[in-house]
N, CA, C and O atoms as a GROMACS GRO file, in nm:
protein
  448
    1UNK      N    1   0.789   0.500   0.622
    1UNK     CA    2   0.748   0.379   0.553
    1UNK      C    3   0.661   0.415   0.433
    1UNK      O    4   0.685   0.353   0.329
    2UNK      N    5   0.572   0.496   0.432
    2UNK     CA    6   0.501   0.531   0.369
    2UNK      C    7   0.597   0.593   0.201
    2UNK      O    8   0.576   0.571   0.081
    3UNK      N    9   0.683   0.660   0.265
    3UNK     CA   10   0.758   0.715   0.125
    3UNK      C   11   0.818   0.633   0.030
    3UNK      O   12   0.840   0.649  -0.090
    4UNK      N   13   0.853   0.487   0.152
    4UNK     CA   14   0.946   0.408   0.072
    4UNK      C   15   0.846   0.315  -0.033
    4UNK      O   16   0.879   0.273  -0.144
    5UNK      N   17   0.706   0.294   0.040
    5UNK     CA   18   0.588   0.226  -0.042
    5UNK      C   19   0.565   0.308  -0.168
    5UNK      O   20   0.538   0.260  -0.277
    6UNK      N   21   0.577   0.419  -0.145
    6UNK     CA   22   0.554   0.526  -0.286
    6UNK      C   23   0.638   0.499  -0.388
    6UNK      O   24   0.608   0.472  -0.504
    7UNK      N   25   0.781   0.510  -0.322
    7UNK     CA   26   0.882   0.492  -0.462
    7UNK      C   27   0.885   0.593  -0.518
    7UNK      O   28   0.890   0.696  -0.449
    8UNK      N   29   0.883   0.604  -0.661
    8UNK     CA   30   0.881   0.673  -0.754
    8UNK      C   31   0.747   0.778  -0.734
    8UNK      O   32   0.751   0.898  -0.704
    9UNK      N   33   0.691   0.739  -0.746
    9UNK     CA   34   0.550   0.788  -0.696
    9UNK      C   35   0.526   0.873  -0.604
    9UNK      O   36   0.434   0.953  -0.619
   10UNK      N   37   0.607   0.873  -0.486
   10UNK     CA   38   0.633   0.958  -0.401
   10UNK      C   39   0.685   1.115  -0.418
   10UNK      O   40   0.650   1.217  -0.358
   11UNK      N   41   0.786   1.094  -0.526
   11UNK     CA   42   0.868   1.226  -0.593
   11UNK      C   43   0.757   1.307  -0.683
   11UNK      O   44   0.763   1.423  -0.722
   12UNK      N   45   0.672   1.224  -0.701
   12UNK     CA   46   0.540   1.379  -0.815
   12UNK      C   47   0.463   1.471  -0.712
   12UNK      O   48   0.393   1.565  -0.748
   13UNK      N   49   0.482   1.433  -0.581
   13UNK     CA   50   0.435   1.578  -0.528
   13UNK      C   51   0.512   1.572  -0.386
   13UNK      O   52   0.566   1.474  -0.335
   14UNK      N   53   0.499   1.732  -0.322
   14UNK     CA   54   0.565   1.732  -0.229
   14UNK      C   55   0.503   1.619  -0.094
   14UNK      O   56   0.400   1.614  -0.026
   15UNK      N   57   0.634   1.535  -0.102
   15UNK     CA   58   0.588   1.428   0.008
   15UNK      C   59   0.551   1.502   0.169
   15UNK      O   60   0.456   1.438   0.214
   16UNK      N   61   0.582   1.586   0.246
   16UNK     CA   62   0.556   1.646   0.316
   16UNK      C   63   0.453   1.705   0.374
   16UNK      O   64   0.409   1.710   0.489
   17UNK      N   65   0.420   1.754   0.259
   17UNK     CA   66   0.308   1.840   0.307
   17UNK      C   67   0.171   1.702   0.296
   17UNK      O   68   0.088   1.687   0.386
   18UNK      N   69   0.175   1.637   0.204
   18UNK     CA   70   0.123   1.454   0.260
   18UNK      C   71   0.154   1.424   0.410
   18UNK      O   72   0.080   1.419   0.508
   19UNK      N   73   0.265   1.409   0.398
   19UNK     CA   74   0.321   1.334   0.530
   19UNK      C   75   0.218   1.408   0.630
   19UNK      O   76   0.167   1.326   0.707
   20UNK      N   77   0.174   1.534   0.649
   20UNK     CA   78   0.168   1.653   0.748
   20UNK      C   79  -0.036   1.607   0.754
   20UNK      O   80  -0.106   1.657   0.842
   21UNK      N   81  -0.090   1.520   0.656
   21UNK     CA   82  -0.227   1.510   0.620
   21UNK      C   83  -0.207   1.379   0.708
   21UNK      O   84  -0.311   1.398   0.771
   22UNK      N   85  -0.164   1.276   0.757
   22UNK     CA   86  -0.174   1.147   0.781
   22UNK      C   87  -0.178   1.154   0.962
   22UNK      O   88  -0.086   1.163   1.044
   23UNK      N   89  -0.306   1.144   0.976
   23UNK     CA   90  -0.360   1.187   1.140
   23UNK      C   91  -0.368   1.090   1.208
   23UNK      O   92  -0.324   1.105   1.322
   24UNK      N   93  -0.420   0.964   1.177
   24UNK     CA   94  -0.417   0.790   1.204
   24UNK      C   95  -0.395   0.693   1.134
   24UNK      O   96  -0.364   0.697   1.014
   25UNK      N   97  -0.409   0.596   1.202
   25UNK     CA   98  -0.394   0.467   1.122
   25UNK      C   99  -0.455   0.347   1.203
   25UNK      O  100  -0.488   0.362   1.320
   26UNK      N  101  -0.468   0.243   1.145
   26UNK     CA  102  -0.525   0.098   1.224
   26UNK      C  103  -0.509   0.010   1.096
   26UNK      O  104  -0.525   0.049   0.980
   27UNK      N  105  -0.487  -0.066   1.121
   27UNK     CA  106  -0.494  -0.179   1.049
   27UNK      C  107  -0.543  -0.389   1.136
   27UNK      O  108  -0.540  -0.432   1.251
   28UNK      N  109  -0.568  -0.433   1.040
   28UNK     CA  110  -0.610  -0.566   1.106
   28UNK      C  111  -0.520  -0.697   1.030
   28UNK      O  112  -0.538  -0.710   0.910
   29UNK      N  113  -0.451  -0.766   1.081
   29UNK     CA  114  -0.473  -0.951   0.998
   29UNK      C  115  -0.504  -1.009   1.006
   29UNK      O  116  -0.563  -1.039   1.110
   30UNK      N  117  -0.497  -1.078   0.910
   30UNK     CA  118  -0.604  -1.198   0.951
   30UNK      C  119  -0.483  -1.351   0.882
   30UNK      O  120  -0.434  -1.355   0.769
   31UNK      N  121  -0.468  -1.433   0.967
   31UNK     CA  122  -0.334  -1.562   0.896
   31UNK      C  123  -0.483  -1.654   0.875
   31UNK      O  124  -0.507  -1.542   0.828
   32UNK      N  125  -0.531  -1.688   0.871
   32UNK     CA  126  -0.675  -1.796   0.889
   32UNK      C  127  -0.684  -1.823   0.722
   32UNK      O  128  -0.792  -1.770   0.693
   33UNK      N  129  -0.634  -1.871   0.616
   33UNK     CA  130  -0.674  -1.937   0.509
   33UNK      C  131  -0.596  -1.859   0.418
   33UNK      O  132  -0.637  -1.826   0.307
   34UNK      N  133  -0.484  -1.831   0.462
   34UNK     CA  134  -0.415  -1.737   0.398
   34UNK      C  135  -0.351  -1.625   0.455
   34UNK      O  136  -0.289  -1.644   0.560
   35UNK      N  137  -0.355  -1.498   0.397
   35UNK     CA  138  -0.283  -1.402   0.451
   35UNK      C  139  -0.426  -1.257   0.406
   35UNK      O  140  -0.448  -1.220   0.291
   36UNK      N  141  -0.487  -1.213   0.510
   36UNK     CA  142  -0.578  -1.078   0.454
   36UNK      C  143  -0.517  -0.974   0.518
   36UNK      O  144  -0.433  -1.035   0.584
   37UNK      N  145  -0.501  -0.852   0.546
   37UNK     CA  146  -0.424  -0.736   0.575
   37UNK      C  147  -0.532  -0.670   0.530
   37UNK      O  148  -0.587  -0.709   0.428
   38UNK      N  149  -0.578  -0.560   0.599
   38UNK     CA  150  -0.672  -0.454   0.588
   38UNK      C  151  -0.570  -0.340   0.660
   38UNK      O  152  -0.500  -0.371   0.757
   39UNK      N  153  -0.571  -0.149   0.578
   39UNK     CA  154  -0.480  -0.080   0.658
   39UNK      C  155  -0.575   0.060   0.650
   39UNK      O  156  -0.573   0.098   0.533
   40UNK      N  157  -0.661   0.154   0.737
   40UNK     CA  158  -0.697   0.267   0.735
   40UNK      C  159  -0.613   0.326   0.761
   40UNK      O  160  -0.545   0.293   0.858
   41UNK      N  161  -0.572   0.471   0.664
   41UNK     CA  162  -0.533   0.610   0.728
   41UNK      C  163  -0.659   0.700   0.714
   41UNK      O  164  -0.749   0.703   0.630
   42UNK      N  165  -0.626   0.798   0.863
   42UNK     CA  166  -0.746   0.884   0.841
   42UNK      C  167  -0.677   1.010   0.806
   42UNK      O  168  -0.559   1.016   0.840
   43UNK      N  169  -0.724   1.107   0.748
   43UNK     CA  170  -0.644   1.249   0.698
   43UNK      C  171  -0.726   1.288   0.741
   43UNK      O  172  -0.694   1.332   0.851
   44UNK      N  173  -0.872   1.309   0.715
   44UNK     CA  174  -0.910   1.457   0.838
   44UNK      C  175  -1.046   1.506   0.663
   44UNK      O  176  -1.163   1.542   0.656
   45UNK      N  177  -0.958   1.481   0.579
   45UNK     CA  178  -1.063   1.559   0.499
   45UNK      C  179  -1.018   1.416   0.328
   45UNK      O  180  -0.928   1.337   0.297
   46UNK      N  181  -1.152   1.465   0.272
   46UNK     CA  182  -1.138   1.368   0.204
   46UNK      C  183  -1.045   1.405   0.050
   46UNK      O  184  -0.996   1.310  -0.009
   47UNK      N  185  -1.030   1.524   0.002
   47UNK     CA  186  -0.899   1.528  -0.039
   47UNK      C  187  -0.773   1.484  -0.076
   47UNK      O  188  -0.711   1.469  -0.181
   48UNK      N  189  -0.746   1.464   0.083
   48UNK     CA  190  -0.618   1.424   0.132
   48UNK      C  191  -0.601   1.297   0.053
   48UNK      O  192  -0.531   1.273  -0.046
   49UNK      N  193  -0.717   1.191   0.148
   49UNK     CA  194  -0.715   1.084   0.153
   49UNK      C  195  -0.727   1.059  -0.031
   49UNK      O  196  -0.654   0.971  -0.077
   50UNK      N  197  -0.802   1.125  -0.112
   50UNK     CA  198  -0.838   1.127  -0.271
   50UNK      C  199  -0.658   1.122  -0.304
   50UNK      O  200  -0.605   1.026  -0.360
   51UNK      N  201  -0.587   1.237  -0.260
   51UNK     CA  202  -0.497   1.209  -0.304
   51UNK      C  203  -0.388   1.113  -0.286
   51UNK      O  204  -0.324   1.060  -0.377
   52UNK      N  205  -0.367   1.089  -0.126
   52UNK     CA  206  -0.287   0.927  -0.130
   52UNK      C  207  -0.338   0.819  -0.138
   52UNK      O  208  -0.282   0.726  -0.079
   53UNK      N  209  -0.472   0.791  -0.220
   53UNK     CA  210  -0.517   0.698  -0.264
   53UNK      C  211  -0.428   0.687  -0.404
   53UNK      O  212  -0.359   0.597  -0.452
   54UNK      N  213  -0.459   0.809  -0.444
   54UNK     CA  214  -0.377   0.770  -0.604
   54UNK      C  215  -0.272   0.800  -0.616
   54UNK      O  216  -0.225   0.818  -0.728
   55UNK      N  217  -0.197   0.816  -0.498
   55UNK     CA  218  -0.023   0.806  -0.497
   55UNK      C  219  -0.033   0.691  -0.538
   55UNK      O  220  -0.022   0.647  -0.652
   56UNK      N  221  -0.063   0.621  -0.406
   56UNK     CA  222  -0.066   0.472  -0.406
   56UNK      C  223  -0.111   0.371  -0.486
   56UNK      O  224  -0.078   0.252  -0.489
   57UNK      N  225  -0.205   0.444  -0.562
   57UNK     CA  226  -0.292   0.307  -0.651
   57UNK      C  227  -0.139   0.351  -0.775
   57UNK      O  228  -0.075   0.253  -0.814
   58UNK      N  229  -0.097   0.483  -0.822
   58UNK     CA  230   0.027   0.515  -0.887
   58UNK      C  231   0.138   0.393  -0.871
   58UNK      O  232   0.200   0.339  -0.963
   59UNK      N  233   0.151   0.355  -0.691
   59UNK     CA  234   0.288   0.323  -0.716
   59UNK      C  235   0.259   0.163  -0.711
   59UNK      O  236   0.343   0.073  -0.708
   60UNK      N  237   0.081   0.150  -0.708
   60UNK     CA  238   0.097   0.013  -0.761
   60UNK      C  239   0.137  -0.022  -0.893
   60UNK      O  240   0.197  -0.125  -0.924
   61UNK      N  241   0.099   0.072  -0.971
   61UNK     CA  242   0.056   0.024  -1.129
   61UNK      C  243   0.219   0.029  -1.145
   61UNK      O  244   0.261  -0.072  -1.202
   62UNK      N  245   0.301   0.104  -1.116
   62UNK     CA  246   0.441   0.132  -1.130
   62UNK      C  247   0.490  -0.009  -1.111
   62UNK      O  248   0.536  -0.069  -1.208
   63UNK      N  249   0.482  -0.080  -0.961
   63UNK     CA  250   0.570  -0.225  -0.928
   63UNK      C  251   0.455  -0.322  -1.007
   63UNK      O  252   0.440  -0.433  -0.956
   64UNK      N  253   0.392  -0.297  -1.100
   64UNK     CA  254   0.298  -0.439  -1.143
   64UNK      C  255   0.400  -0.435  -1.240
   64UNK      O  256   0.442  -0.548  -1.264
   65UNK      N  257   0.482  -0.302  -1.335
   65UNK     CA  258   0.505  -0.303  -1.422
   65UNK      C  259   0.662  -0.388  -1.418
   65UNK      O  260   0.707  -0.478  -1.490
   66UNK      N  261   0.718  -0.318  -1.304
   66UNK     CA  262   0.886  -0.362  -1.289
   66UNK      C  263   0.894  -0.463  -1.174
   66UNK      O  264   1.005  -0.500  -1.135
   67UNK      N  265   0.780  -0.511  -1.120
   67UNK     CA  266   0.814  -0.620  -1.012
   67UNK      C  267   0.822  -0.748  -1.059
   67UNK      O  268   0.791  -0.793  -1.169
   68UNK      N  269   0.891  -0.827  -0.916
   68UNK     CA  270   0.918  -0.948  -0.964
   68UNK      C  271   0.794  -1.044  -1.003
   68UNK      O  272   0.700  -0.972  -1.034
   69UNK      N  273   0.772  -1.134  -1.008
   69UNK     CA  274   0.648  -1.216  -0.995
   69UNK      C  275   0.554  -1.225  -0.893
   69UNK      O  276   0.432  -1.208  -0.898
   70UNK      N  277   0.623  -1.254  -0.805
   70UNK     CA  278   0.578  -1.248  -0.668
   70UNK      C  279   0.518  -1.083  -0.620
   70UNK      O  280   0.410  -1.055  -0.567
   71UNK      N  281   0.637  -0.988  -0.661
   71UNK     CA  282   0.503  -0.874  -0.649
   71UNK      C  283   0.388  -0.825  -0.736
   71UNK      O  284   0.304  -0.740  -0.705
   72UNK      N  285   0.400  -0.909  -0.876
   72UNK     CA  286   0.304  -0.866  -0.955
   72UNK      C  287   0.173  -0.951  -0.917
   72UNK      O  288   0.066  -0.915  -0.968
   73UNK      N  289   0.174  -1.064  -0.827
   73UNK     CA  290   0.097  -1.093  -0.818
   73UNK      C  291   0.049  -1.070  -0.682
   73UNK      O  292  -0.065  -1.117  -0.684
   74UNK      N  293   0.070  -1.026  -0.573
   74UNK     CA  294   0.046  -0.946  -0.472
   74UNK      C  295  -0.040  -0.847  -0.485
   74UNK      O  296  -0.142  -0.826  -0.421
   75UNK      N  297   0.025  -0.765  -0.606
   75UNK     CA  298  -0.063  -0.639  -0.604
   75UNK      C  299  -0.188  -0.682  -0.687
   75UNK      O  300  -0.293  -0.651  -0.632
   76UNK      N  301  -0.196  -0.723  -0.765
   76UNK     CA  302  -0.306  -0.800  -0.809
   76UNK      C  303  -0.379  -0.814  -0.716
   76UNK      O  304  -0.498  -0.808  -0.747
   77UNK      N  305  -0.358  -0.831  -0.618
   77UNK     CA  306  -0.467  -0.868  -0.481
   77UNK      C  307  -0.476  -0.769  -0.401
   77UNK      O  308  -0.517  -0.785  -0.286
   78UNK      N  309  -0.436  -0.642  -0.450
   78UNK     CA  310  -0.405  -0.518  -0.358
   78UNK      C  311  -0.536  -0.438  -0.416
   78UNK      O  312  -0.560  -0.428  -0.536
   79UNK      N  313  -0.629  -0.376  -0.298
   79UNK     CA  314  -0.712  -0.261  -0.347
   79UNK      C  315  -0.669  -0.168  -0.255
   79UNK      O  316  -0.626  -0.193  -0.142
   80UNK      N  317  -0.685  -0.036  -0.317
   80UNK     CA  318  -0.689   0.094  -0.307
   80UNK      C  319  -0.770   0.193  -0.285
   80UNK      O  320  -0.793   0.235  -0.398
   81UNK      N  321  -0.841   0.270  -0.196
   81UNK     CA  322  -1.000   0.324  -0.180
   81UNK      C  323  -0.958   0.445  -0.109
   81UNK      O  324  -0.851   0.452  -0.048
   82UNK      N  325  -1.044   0.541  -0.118
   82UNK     CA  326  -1.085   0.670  -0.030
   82UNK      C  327  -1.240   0.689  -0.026
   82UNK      O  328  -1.316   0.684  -0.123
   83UNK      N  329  -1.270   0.712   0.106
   83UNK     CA  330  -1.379   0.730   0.139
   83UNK      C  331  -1.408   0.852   0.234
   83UNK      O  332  -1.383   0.820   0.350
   84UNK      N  333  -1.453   0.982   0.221
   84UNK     CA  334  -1.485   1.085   0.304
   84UNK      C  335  -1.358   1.097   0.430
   84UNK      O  336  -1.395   1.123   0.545
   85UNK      N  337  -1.241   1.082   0.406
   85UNK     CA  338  -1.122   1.147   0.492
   85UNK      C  339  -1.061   1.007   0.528
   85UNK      O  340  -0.968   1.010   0.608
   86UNK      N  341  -1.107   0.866   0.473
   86UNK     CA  342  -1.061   0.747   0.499
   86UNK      C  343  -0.961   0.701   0.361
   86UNK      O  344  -1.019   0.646   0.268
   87UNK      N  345  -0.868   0.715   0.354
   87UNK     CA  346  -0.744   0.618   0.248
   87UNK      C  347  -0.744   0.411   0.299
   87UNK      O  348  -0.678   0.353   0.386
   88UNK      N  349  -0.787   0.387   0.257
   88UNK     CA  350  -0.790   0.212   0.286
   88UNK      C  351  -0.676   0.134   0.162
   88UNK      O  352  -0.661   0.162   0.043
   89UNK      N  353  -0.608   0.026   0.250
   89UNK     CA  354  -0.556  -0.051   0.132
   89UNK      C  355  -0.606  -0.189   0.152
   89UNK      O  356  -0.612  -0.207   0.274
   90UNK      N  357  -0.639  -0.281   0.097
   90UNK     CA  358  -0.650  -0.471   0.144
   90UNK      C  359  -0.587  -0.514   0.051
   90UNK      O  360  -0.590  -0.483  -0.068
   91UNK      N  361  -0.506  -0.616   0.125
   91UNK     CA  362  -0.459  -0.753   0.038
   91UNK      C  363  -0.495  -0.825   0.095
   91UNK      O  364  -0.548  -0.833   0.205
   92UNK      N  365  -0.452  -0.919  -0.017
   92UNK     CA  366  -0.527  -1.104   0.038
   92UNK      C  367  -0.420  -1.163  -0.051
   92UNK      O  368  -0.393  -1.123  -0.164
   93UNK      N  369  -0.366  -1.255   0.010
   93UNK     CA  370  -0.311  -1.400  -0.035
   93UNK      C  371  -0.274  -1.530   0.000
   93UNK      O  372  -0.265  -1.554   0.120
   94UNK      N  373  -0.255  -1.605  -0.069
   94UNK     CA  374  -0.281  -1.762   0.028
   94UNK      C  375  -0.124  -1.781   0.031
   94UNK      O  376  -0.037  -1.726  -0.037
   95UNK      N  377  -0.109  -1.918   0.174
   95UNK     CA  378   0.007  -1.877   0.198
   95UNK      C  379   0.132  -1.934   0.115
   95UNK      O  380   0.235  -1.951   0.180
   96UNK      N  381   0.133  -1.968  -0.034
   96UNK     CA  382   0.225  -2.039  -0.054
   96UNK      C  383   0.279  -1.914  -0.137
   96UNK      O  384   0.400  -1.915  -0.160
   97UNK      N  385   0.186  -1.781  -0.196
   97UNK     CA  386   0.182  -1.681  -0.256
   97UNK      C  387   0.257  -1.563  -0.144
   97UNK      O  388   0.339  -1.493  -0.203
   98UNK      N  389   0.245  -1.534  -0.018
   98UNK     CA  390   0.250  -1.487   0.074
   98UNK      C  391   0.393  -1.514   0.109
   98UNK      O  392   0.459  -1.422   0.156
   99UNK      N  393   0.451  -1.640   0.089
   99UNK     CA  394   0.577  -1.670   0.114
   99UNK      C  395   0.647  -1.663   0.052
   99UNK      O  396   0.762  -1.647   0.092
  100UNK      N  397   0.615  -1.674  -0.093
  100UNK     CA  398   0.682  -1.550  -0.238
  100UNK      C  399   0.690  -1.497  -0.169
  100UNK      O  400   0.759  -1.543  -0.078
  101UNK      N  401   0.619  -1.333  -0.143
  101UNK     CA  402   0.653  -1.229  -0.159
  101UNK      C  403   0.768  -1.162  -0.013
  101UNK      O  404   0.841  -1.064  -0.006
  102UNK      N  405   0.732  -1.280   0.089
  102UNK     CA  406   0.792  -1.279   0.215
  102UNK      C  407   0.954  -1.243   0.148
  102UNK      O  408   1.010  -1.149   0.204
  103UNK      N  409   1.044  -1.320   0.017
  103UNK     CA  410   1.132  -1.328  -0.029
  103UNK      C  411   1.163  -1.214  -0.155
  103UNK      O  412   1.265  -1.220  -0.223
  104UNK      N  413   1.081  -1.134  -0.168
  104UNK     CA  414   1.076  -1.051  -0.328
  104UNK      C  415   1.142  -0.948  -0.238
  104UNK      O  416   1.135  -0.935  -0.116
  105UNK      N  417   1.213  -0.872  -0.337
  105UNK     CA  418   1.262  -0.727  -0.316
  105UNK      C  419   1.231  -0.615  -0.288
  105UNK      O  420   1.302  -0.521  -0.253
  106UNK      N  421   1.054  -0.628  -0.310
  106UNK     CA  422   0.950  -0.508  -0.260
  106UNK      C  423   0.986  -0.535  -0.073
  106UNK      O  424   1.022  -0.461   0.018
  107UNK      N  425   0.952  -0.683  -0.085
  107UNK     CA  426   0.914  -0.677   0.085
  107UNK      C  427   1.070  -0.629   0.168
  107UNK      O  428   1.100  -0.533   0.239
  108UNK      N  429   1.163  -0.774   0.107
  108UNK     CA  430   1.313  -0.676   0.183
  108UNK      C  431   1.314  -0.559   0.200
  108UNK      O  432   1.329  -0.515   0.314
  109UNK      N  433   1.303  -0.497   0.119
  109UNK     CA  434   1.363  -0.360   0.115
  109UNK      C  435   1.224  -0.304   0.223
  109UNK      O  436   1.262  -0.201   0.280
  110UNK      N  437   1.139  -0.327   0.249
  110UNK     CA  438   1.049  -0.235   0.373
  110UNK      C  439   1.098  -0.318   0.464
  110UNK      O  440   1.024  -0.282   0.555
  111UNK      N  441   1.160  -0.394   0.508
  111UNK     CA  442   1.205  -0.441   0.643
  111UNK      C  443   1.370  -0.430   0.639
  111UNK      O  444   1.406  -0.495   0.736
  112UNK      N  445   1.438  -0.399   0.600
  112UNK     CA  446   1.547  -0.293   0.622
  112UNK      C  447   1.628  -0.165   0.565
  112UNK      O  448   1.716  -0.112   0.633
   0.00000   0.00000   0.00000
């Protein structure tokens, strides 16, 4: 899942030896006034996490550029963080925004 969130972004370094850094995960939602999504990976060292932070913040700036509406405004609500061996992502959106993106081509395509 992770590779397919990368995209393009994924191909500037060896995805693997990434893949081989990603030790946990947790995440939370929240449906209560909208849609919030909070997601930790832990890598172990902060590095790691430095660097799939800015895969990721990469393959945002990438779909703000070529996404539909609905994902440009998603990611707009998307942050990106590393903290001492912690990679974090949050979104937030309300649900009439949320049900866009339920229909955009970013989301299809991660659910099959």
């Amino acid at each position: 899942m992770m590779k397919q969130v990368l995209g393009e972004a994924g191909s500037v370094t060896d995805f693997d030896s990434v893949q081989k850094r990603l030790q946990s995960s947790w995440y939370g939602m929240d449906f209560q006034h909208g849609v919030k999504f909070d997601l930790t990976i832990s890598t172990g060292d902060s590095f790691a996490a430095a660097t799939i932070s800015s895969l990721l913040t990469a393959a945002v700036m990438v779909r703000k550029l070529s996404g539909s509406d609905a994902e440009k405004q998603a990611l707009s609500e998307t942050t990106v963080a590393s903290n001492a061996g912690l990679m974090s992502i949050h979104f937030a959106a309300s649900d009439s925004q949320f049900n866009d993106l339920l229909h955009s081509p970013l989301f299809q395509s991660m659910v099959h």
